[in-house]
N, C-alpha and C positions, 0 to 999 in steps of 0.2 A: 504494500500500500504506500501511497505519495505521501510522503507527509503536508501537506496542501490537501488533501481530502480530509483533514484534520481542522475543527475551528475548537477554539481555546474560550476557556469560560470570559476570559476578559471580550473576547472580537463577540462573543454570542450576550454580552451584555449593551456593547457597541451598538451590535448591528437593532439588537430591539429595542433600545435606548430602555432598557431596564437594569436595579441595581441587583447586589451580588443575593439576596438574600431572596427576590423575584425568582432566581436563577434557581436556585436553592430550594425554594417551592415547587417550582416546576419538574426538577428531580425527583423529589420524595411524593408531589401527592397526583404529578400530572404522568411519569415513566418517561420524563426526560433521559434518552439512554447516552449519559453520561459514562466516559471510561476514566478513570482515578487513577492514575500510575502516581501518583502522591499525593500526599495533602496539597501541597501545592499547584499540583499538575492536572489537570485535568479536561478532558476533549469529547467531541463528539465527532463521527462521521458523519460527513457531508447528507451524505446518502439518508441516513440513520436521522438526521434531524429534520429531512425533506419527506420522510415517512412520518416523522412524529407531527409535525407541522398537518399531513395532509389528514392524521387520523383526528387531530384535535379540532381541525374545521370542519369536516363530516362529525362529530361529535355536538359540537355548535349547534351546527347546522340540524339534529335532530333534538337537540332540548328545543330548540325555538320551536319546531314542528309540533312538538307532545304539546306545548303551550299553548300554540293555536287549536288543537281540537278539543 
């Protein structure tokens, strides 16, 4: 794997202009699949965060629906 298919908690805070502890949330209660190679170190695949992204808006996208009926 490239290391470029790799985004780092700092660029995935960036990118969604949210803080560390958003991040953090998102891990433990959403299955942000985070990889941990330290305390410090920590990454997600590209791929892997474009699946999680696309499961959480069809997720969205059905609470809104149950709402409406």
């Amino acid at each position: 794997m490239k290391t470029q298919d790799r985004i780092t908690k700092q660029q995935l805070m960036k990118l969604y202009q949210v803080d560390r502890t958003t991040i953090e949330n998102w891990i433990t209660r959403y299955n942000l699949p985070m990889i941990e190679i330290s305390s410090h170190s920590k990454y997600v695949r590209s791929e892997d965060l474009i699946s999680w992204e696309n499961r959480m808006t069809r997720s969205k996208t059905k609470l809104v629906e149950d709402e409406i009926k």
